[in-house]
C-alpha positions in Angstrom: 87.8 146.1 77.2 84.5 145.1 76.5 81.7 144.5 79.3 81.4 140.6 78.5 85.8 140.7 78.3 85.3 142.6 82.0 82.5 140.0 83.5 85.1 137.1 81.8 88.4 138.2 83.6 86.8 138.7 86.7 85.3 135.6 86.8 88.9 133.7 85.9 90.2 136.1 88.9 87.8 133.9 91.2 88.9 131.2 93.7 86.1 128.4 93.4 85.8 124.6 91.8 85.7 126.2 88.4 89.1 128.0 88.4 90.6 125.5 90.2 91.9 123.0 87.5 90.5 120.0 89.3 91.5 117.1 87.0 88.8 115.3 86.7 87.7 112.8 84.4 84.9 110.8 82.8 85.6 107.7 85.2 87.1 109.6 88.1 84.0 111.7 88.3 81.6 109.1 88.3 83.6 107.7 91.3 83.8 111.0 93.2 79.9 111.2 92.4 79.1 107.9 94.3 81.9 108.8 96.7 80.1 111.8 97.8 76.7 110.5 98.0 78.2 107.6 100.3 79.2 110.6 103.0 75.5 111.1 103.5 74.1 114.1 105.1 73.1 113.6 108.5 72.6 117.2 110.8 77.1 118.0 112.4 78.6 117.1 109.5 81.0 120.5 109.4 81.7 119.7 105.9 78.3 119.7 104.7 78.5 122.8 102.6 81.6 121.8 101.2 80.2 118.2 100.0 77.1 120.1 98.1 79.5 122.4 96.2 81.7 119.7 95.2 78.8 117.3 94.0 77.7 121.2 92.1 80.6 121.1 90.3 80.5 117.2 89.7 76.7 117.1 88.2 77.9 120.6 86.0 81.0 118.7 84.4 78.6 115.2 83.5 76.2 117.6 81.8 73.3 118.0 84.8 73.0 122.1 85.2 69.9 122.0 86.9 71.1 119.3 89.4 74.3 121.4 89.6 72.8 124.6 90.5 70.0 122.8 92.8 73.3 121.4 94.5 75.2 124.8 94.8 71.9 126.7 96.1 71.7 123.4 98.9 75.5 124.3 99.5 74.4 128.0 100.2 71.6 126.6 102.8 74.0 124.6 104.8 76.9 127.0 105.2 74.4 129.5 106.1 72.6 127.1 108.5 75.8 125.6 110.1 77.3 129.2 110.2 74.1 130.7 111.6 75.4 133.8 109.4 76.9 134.9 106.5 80.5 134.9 106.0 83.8 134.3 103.9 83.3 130.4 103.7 80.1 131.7 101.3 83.2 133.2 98.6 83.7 129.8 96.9 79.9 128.9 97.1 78.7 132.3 95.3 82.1 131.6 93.0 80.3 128.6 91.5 77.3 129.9 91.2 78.6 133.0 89.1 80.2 130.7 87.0 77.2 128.3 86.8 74.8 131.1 85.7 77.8 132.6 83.1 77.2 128.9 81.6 73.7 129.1 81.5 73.7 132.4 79.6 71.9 134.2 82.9 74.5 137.2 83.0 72.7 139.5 84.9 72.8 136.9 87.7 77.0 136.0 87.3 77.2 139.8 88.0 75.0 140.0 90.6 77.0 136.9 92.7 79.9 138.4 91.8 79.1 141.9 93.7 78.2 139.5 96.4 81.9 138.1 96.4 83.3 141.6 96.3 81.2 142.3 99.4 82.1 139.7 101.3 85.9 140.1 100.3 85.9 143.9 101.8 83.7 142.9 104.8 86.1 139.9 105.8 89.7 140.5 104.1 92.4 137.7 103.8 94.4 137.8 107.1 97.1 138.2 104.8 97.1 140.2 101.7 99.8 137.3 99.8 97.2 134.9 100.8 93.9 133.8 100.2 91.4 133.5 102.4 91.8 130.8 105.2 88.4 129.7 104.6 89.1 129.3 100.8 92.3 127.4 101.6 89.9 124.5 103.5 87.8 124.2 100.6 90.3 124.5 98.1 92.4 121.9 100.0 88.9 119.7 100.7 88.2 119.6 97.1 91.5 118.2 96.6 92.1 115.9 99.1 88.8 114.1 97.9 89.5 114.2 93.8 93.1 113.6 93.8 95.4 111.4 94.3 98.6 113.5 95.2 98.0 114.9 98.7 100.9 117.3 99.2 99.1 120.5 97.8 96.1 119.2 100.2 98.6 119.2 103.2 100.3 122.8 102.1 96.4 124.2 101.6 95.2 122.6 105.4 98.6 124.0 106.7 98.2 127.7 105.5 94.6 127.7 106.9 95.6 127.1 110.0 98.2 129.1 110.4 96.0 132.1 109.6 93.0 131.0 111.5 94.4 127.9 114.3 91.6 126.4 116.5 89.0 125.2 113.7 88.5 121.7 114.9 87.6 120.0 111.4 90.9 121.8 109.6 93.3 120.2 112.6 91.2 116.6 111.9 91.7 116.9 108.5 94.9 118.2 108.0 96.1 115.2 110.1 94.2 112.8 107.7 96.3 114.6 104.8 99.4 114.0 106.2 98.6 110.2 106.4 97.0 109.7 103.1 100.5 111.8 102.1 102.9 109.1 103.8 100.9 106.2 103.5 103.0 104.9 100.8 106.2 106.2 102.3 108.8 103.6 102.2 110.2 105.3 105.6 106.5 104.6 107.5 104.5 107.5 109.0 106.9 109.9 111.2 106.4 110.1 114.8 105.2 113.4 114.6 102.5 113.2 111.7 101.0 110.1 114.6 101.3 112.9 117.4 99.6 115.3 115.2 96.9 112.8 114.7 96.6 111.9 118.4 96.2 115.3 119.2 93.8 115.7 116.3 92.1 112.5 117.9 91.6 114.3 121.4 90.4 117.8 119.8 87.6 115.9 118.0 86.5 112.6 119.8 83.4 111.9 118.2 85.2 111.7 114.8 85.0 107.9 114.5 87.0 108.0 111.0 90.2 109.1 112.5 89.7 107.6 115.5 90.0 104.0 113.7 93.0 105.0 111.6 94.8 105.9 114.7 94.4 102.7 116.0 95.4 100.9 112.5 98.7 103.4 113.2 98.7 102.3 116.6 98.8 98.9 115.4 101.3 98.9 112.8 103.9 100.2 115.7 103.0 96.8 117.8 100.3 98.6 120.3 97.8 96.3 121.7 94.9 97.5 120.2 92.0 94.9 120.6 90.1 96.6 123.4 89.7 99.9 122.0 89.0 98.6 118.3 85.8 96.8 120.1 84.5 99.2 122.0 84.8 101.9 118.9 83.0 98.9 116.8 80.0 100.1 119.5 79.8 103.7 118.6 80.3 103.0 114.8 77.5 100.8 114.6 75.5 103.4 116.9 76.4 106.1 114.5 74.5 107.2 111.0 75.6 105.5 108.1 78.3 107.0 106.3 81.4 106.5 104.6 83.2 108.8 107.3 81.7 106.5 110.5 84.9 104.4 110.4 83.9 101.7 109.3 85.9 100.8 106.7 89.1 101.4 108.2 87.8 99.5 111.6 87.2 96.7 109.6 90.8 96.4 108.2 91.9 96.9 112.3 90.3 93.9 112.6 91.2 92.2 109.9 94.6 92.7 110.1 95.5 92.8 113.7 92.1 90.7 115.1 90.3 88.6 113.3 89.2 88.4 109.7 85.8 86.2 111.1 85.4 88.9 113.3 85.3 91.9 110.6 83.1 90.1 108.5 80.9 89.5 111.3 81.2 93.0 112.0 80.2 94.3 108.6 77.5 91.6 108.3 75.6 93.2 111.5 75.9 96.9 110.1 74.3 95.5 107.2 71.8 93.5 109.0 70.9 97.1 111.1 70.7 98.7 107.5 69.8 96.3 104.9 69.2 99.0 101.9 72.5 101.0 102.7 74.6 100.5 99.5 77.8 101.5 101.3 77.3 98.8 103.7 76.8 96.6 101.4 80.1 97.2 100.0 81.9 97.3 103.0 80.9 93.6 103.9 82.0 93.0 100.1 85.5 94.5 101.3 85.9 91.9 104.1 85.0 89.1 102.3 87.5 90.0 99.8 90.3 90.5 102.3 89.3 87.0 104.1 89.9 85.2 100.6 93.0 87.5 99.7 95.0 86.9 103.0 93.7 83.3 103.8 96.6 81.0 104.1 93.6 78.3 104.3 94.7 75.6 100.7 90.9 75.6 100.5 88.4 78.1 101.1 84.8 77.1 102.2 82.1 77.2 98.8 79.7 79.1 100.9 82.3 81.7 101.7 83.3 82.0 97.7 79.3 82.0 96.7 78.6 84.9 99.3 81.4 87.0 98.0 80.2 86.1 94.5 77.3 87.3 95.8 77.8 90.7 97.3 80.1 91.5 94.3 77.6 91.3 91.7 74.9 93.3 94.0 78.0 96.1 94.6 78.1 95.8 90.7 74.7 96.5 90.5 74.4 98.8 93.0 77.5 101.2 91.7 77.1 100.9 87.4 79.4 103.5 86.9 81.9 102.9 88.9 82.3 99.3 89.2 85.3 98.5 87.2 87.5 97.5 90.4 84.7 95.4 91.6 84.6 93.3 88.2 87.7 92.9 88.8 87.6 92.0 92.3 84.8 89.4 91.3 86.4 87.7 88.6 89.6 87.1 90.8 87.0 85.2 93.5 85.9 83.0 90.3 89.5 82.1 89.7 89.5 80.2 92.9 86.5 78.0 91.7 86.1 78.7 88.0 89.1 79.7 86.2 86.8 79.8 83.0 84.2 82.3 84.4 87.5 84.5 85.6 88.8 84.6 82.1 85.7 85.5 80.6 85.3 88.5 83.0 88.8 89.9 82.1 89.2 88.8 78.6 85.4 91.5 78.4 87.2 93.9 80.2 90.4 94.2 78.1 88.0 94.5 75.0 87.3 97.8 76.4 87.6 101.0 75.9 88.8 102.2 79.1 90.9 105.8 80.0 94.5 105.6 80.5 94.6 105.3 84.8 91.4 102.4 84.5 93.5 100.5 82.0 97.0 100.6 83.8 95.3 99.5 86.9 93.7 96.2 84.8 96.6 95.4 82.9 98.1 95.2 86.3 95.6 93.1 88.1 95.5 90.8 84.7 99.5 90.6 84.9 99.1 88.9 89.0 96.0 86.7 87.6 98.3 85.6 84.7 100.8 84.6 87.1 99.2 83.6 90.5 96.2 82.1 88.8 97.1 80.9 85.0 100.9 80.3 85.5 101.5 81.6 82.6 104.8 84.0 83.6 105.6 85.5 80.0 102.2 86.8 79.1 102.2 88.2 82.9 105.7 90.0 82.4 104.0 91.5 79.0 100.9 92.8 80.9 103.0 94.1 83.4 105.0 95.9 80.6 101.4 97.6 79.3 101.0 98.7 82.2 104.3 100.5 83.1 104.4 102.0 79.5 100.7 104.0 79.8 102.1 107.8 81.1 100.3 107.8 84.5 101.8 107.9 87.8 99.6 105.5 90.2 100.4 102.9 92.3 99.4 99.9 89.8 102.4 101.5 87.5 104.7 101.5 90.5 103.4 97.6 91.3 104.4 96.6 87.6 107.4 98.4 87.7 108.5 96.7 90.8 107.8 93.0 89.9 109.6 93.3 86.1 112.2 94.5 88.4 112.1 91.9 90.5 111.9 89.0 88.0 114.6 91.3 85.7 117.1 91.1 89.2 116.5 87.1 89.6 117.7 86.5 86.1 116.1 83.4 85.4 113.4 84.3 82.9 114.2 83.8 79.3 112.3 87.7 78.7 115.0 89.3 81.1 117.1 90.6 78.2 113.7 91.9 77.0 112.3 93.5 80.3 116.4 95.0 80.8 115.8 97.0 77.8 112.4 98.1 78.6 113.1 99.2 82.2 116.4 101.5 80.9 114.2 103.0 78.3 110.9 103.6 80.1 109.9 107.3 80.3 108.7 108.8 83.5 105.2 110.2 83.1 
């Protein structure tokens, strides 16, 4: 085998963002890139070294090496600051940057991290010889509980790291958020024991806001009187740095859905007043706003409450560029309580298009309920919901469409049910 064969197998033998078959995409990354930068960076934040790696590998796959590596040698700095030493949680970190500098045609360098890796592998073996490193689990399941949408691997990942290694606080918190995320669509509701395993998770790490406020949304779903503590965590959020892991966002839907929607928004609105330039806040207040027209049983809304979520919309528009797709869409479903022509327009621009497979079901799905809630017009909605359940994609939006052609297919009273009858028995699972 020849040397560059040697350095090339070893590298595929590495556990890092590279080898790890993260399936990302042109729109998904650009959402995971403003995702990431939305955390922030503020001095505690455990995950810190884990956040510059994955924005590493992020700026590497749009094209930015020299961001990439300036990312991965930030990554290096934190785990070595937050660690005060060197250690096994460096094996991913010095992964990516072997691979970087392979990329970059610096092989002298790839070998030289890779000796690193080999050090650090005989100086702090695998608790397990079958398994990898607890530390690399973490990361490995961190990467993917932020980039993908299925959450089982992320559970299995958090669970095997603590098994190996129990008593890291951030693994128990986030382990506890997988499980969540993981049943959050269960028809069955979250088990009693994933909330235990969250309450304890809650006690272990108090000053973790973020689960903090989707406990109490749990809380709240089971009928718990929540009111109380939702206020008095709306304190220490809006005391706390700016981030999307302060809990905010989730407080705000505590409120609301079990308080008051006048009362999120005026929520938001003051973290935004404390922070005027924070984007993220900015599209948190957008958030509420959008719930307040969504779930208002009002017949008509107040115009100043449409023109400030007009508003907010089109600065989130401007504020995200790259991944603003949901918030066009979002924006031109406000129009349509004022100006159905304006609400057309925006959709008809964003069918024309070219959009990946997963960004297309989910507007062929939001243009199916516009067609129907908005335009009446129930045939060209049942064909849009077709569109959508035909694209190969598992998601949510496909499982939306899927349920209302049922639905309409079960009522028998639509002249297309023959039509959607024959589509359902034929459609192909993805």
């Amino acid at each position: 085998m020849s040397a560059a064969q040697t350095l090339m197998s070893r590298l595929e033998a590495l556990q890092c963002h590279f080898t790890w078959d993260l399936d990302l995409n042109g729109s998904l990354l650009l959402r995971c890139r403003d995702n990431l930068l939305d955390i922030g960076t503020e001095n505690g934040n455990r995950w810190l070294g884990h956040i510059y790696n994955l924005q590493g590998f992020i700026q590497y796959r749009l094209g930015f090496s020299e961001d990439a590596q300036k990312f991965f040698n930030t990554a290096t700095e934190a785990f070595s600051r937050i660690r005060s030493a060197e250690g096994p949680w460096l094996v991913v970190n010095y992964g990516n940057l072997a691979w970087l500098h392979h990329h970059l045609g610096d092989q002298a360098e790839s070998e030289a991290y890779l000796y690193k890796i080999d050090a650090l592998n005989k100086k702090y073996p695998s608790p397990s010889q079958e398994e990898l490193h607890p530390e690399t689990y973490a990361e490995k399941a961190y990467a993917l509980m932020t980039v993908s949408g299925d959450k089982t691997l992320v559970v299995d990942y958090f669970q095997r790291a603590i098994e190996m290694q129990p008593g890291i606080r951030e693994w128990n918190t986030s382990h506890a958020l997988a499980l969540m995320y993981a049943s959050k669509h269960s028809r069955t509701g979250l088990e009693d024991d994933i909330l235990e395993k969250m309450r304890i998770a809650k006690e272990q790490d108090p000053e973790n806001l973020y689960l903090a406020a989707h406990y109490l949304d749990q809380c709240a779903q089971r009928g718990e009187r929540i009111e109380d503590e939702a206020r008095e965590l709306a304190t220490k959020v809006l005391r706390s740095p700016v981030s999307s892991y302060s809990g905010l966002k989730p407080l705000l839907w505590v409120y609301t859905r079990y308080i008051s929607d006048d009362e999120a928004i005026d929520l938001a609105e003051e973290a935004l007043k404390n922070h005027p330039d924070e984007r993220y806040l900015k599209r948190c207040v957008t958030l509420c706003y959008k719930w307040r027209i969504i779930y208002s049983t009002e017949s008509r809304l107040e115009k100043s409450m449409i023109d400030r979520a007009i508003l907010l919309l089109e600065e989130a528009i401007a504020l995200y560029p790259d991944s603003s797709l949901m918030k066009k869409i979002e924006i031109a479903d406000v129009y349509a309580l004022s100006r159905l022509a304006k609400a057309d327009q925006i959709y008809q621009e964003l069918l024309e298009r070219d959009l990946e497979p997963a960004d297309k079901q989910m507007l062929y799905n939001k243009y199916a309920n516009y067609l129907f809630y908005k335009q009446h017009n129930i045939n060209m909605s049942i064909q849009y919901h077709m569109k959508a359940a035909e694209i190969q994609h598992q998601s949510f939006f496909r499982e939306a469409s899927i349920k209302e052609l049922e639905k309409i297919r079960d009522r028998r009273r639509n002249s297309m049910c023959g039509e959607i009858i024959d589509f359902l028995a034929n459609l192909q699972e993805p």
